[in-house]
Jmol script that loads the backbone (N, CA, C; Angstrom):
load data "model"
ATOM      1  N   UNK A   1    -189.728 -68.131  71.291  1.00  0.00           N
ATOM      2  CA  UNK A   1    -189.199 -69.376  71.794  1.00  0.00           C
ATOM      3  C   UNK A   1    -187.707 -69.417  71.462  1.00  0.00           C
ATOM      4  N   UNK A   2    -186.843 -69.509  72.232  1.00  0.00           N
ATOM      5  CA  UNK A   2    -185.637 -69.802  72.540  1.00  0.00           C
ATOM      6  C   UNK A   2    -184.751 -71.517  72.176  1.00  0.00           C
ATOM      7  N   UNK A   3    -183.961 -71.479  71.659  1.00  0.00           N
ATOM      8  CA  UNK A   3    -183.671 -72.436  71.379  1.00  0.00           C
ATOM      9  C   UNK A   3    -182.559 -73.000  72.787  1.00  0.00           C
ATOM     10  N   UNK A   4    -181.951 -74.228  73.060  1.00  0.00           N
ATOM     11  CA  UNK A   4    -181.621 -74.474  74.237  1.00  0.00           C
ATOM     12  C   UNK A   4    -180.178 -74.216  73.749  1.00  0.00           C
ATOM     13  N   UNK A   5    -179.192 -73.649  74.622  1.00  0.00           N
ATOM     14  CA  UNK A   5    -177.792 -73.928  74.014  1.00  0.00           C
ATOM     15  C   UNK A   5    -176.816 -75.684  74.835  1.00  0.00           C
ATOM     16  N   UNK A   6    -176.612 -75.662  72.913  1.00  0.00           N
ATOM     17  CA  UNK A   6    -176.135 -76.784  73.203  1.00  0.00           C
ATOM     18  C   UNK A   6    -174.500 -76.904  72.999  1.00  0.00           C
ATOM     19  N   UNK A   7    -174.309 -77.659  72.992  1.00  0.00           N
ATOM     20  CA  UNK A   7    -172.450 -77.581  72.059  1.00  0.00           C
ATOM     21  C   UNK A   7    -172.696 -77.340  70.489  1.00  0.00           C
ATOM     22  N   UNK A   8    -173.485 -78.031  69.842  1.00  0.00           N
ATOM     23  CA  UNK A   8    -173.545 -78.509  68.370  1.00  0.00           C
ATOM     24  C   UNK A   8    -174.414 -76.427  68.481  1.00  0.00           C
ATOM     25  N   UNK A   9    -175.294 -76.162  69.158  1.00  0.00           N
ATOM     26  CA  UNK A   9    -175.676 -74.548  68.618  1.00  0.00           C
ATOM     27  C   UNK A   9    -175.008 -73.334  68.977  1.00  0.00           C
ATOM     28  N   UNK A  10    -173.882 -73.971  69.908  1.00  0.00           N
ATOM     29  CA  UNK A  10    -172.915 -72.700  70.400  1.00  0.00           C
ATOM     30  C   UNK A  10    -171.570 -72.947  69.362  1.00  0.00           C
ATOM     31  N   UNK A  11    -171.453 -74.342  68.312  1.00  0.00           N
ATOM     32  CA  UNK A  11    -170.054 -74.099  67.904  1.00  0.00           C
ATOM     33  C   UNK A  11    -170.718 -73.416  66.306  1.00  0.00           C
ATOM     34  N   UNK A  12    -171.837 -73.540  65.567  1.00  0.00           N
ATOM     35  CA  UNK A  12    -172.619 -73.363  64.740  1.00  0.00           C
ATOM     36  C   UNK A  12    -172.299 -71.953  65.062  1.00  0.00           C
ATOM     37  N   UNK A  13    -173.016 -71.390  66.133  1.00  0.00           N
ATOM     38  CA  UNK A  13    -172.984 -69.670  66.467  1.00  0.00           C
ATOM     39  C   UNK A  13    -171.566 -69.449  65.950  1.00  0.00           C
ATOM     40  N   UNK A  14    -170.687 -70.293  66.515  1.00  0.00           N
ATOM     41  CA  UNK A  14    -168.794 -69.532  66.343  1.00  0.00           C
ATOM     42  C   UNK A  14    -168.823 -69.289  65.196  1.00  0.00           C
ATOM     43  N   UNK A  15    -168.943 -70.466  64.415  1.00  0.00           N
ATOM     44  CA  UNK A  15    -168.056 -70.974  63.184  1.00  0.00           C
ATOM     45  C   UNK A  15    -168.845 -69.851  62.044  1.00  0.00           C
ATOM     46  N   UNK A  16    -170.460 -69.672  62.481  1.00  0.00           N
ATOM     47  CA  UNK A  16    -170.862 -68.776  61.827  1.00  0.00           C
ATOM     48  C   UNK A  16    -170.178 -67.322  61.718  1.00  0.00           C
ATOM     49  N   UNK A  17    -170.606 -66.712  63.286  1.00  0.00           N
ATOM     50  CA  UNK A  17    -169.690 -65.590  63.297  1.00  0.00           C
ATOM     51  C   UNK A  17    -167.981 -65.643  63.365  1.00  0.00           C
ATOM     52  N   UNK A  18    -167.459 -66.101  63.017  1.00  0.00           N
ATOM     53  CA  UNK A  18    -165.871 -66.508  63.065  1.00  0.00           C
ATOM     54  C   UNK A  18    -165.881 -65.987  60.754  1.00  0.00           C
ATOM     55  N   UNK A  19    -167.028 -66.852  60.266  1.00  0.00           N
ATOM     56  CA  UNK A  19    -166.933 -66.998  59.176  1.00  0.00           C
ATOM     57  C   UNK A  19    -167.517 -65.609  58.363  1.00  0.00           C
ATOM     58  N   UNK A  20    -168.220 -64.882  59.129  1.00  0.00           N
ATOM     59  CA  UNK A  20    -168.580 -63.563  58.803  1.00  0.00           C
ATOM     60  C   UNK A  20    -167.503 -62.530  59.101  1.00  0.00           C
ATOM     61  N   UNK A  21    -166.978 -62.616  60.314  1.00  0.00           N
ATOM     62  CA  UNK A  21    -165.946 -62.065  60.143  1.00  0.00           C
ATOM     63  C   UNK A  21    -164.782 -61.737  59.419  1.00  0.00           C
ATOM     64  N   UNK A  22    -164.705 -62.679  59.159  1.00  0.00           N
ATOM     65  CA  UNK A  22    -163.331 -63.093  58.226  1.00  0.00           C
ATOM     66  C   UNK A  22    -163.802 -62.332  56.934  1.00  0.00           C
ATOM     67  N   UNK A  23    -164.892 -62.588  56.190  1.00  0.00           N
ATOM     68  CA  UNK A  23    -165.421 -62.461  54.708  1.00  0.00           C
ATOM     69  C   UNK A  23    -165.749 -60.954  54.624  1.00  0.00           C
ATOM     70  N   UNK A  24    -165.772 -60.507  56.404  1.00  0.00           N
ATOM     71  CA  UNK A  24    -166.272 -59.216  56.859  1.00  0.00           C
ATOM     72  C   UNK A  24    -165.293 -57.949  55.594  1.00  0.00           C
ATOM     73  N   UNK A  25    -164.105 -58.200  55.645  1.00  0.00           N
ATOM     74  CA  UNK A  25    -163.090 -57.327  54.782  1.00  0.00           C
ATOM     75  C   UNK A  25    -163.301 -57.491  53.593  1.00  0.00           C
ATOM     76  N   UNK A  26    -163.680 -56.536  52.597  1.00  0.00           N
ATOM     77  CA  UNK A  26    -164.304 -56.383  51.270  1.00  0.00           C
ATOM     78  C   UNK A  26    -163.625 -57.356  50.058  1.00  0.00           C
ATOM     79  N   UNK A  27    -162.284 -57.198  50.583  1.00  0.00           N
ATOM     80  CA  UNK A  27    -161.533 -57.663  49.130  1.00  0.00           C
ATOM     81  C   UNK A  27    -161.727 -59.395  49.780  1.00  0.00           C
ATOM     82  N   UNK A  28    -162.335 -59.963  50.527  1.00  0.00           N
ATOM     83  CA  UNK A  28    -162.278 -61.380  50.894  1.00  0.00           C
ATOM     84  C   UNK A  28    -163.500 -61.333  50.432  1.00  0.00           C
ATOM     85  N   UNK A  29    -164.752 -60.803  50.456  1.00  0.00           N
ATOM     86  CA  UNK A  29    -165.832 -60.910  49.866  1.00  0.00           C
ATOM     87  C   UNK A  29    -165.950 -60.729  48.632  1.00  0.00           C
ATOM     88  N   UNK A  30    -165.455 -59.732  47.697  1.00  0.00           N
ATOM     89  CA  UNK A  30    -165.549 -59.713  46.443  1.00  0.00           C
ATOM     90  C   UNK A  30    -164.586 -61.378  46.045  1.00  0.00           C
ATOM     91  N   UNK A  31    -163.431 -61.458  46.731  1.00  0.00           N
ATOM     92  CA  UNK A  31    -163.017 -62.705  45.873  1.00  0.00           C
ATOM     93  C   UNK A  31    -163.747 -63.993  46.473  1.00  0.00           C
ATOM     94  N   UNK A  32    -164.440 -64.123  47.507  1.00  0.00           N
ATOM     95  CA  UNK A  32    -165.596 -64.866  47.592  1.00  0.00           C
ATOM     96  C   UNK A  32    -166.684 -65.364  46.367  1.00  0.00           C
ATOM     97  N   UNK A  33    -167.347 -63.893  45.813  1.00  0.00           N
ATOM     98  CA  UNK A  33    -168.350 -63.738  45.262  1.00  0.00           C
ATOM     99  C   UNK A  33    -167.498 -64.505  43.774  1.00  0.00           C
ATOM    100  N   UNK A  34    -166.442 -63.754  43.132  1.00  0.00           N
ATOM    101  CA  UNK A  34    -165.319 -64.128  41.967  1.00  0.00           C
ATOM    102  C   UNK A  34    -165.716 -65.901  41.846  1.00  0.00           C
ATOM    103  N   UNK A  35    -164.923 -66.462  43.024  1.00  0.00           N
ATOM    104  CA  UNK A  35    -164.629 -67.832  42.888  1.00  0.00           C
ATOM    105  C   UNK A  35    -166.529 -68.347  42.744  1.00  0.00           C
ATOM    106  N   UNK A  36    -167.567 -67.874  43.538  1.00  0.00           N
ATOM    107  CA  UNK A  36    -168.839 -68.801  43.023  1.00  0.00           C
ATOM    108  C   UNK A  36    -169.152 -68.347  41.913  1.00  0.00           C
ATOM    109  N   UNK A  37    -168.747 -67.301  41.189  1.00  0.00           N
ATOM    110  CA  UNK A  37    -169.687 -66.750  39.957  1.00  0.00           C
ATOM    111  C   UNK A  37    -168.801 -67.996  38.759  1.00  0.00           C
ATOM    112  N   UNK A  38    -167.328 -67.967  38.989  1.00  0.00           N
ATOM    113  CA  UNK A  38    -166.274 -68.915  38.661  1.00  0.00           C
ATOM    114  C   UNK A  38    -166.740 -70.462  38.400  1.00  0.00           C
ATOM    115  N   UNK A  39    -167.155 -70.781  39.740  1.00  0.00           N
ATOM    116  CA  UNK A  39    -167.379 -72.115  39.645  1.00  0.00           C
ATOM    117  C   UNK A  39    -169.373 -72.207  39.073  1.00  0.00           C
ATOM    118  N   UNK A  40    -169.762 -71.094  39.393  1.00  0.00           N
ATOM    119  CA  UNK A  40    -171.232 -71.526  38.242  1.00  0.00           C
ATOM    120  C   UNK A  40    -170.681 -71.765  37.136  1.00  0.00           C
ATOM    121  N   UNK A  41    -169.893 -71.072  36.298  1.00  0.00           N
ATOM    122  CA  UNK A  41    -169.592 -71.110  34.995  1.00  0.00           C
ATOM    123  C   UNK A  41    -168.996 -72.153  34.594  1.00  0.00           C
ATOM    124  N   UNK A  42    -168.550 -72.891  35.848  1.00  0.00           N
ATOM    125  CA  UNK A  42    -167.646 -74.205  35.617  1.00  0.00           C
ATOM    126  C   UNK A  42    -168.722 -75.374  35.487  1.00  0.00           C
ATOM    127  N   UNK A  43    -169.534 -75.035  36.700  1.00  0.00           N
ATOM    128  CA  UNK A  43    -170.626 -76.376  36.753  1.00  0.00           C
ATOM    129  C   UNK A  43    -171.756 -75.947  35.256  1.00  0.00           C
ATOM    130  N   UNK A  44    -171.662 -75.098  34.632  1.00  0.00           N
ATOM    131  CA  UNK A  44    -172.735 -74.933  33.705  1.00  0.00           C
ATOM    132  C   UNK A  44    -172.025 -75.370  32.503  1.00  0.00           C
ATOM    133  N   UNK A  45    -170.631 -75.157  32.132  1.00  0.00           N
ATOM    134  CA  UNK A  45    -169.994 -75.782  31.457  1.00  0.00           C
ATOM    135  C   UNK A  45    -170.055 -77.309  31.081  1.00  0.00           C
ATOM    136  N   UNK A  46    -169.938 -77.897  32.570  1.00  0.00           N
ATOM    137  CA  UNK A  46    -169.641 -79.301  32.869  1.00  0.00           C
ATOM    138  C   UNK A  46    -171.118 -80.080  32.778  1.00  0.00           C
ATOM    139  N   UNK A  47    -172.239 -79.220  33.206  1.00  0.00           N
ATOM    140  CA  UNK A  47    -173.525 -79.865  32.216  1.00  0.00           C
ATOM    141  C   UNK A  47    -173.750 -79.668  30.530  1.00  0.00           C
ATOM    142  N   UNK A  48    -173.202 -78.637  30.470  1.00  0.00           N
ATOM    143  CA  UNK A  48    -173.374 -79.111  28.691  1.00  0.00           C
ATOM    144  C   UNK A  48    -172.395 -79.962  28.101  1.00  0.00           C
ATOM    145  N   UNK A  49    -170.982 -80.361  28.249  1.00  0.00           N
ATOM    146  CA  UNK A  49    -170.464 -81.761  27.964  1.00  0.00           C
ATOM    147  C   UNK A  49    -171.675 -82.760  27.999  1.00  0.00           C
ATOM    148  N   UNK A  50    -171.886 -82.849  29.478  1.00  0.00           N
ATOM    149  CA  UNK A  50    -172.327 -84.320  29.729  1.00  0.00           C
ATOM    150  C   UNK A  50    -173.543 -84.370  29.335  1.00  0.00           C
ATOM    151  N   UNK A  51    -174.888 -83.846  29.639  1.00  0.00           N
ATOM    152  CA  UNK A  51    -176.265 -83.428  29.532  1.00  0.00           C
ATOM    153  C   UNK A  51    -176.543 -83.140  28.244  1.00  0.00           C
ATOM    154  N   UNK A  52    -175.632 -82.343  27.573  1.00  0.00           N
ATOM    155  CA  UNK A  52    -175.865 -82.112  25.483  1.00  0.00           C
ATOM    156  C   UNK A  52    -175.067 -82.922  24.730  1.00  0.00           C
ATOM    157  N   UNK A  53    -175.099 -84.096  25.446  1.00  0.00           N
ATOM    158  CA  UNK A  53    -174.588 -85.501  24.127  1.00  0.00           C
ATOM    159  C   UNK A  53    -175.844 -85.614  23.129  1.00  0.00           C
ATOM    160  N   UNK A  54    -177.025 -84.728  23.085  1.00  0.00           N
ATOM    161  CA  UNK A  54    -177.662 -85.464  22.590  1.00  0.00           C
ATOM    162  C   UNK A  54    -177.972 -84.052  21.553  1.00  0.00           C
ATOM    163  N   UNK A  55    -177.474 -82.739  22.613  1.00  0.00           N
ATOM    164  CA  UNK A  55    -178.002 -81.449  22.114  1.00  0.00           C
ATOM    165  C   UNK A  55    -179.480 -80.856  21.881  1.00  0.00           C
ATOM    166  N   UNK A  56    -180.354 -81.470  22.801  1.00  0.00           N
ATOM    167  CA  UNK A  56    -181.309 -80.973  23.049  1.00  0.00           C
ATOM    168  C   UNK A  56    -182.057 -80.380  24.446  1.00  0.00           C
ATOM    169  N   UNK A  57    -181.008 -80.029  25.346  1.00  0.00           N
ATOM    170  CA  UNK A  57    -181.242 -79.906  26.727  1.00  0.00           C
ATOM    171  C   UNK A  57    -179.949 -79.165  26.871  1.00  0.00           C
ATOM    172  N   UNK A  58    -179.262 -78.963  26.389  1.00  0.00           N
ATOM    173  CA  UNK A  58    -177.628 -78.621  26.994  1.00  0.00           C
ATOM    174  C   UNK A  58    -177.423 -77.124  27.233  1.00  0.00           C
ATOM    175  N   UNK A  59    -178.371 -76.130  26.980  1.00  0.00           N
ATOM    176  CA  UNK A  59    -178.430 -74.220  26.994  1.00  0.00           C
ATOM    177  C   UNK A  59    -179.181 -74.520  27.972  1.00  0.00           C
ATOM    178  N   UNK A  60    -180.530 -75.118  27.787  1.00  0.00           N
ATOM    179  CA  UNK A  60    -181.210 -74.828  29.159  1.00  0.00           C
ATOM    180  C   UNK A  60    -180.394 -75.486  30.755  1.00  0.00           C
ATOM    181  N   UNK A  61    -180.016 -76.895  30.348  1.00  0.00           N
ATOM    182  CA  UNK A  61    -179.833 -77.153  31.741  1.00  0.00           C
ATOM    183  C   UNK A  61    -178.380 -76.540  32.095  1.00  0.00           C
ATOM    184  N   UNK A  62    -177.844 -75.915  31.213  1.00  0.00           N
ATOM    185  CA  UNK A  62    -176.920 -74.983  31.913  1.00  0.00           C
ATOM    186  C   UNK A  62    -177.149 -73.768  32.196  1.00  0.00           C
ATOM    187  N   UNK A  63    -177.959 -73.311  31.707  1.00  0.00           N
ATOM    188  CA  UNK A  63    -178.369 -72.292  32.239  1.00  0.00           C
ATOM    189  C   UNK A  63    -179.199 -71.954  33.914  1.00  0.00           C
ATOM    190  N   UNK A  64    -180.075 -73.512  33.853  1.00  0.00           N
ATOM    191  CA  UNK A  64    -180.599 -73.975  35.123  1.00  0.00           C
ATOM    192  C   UNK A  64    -179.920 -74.377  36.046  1.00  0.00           C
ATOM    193  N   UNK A  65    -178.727 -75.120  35.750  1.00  0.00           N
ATOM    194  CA  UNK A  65    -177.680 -75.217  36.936  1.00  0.00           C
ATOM    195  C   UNK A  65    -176.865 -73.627  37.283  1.00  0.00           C
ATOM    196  N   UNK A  66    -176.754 -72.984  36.383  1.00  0.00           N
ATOM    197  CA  UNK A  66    -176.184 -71.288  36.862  1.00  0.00           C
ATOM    198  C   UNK A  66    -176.993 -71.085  37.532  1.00  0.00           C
ATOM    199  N   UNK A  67    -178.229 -70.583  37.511  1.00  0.00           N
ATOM    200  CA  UNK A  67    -179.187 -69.948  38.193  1.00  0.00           C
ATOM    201  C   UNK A  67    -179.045 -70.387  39.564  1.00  0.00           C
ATOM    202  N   UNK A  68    -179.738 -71.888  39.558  1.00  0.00           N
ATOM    203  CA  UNK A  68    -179.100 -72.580  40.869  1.00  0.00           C
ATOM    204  C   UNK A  68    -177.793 -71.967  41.569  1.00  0.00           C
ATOM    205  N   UNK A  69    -176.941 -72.236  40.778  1.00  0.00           N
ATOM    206  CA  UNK A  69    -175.541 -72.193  41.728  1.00  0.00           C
ATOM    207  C   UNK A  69    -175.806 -70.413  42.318  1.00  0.00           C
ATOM    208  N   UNK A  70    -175.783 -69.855  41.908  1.00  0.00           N
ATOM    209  CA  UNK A  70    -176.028 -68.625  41.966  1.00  0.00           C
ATOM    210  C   UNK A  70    -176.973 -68.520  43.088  1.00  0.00           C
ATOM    211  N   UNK A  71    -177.646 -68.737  43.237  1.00  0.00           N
ATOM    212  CA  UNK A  71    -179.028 -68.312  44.034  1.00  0.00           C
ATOM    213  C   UNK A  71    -178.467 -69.149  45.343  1.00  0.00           C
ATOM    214  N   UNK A  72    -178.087 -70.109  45.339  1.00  0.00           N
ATOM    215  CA  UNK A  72    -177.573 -71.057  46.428  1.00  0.00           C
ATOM    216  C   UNK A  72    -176.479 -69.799  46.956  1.00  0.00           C
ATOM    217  N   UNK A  73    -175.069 -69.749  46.255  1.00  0.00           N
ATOM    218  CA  UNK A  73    -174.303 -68.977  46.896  1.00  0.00           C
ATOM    219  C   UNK A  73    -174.420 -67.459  47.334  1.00  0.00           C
ATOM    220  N   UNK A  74    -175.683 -67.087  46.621  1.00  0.00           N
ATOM    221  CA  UNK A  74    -176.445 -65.599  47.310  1.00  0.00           C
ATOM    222  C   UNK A  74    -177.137 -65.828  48.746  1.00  0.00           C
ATOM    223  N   UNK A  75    -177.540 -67.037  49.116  1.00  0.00           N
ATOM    224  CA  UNK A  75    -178.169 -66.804  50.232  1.00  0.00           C
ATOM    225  C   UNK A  75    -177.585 -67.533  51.114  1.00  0.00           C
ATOM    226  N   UNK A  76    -176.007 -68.315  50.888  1.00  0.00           N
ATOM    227  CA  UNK A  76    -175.496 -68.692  51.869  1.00  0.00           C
ATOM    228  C   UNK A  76    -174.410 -67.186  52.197  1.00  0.00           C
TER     229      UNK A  76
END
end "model"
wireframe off; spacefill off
backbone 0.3
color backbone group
């Protein structure tokens, strides 16, 4: 089954392949990959401030927000 083309699934198609392209050249992908591994470490940081005021949750749920971030930016 075929999906119908619309505007909203033909600019999706572009922006997709427009955005593969681009990331297509290695050194744009490795510093792709840099900046999310970057910002896990930032958001896992920024839950143990806030989340280990109490220090009983603050390794795991940073560790659980890495994983997350990680796994999110692997399969986008």
């Amino acid at each position: 089954m075929t999906m119908q083309r619309t505007r909203l699934s033909t600019l999706a198609n572009v922006t997709s392949s427009r955005f593969n392209s681009f990331f297509g050249n290695p050194w744009r992908r490795i510093s792709l990959q840099l900046i999310c591994v970057l910002f896990g470490v930032f958001s896992g940081q920024a839950i143990v401030t806030t989340a280990g005021q109490t220090a009983q949750w603050d390794v795991t749920a940073a560790g659980l927000l890495l994983l997350f971030t990680e796994a999110t930016s692997r399969i986008v």
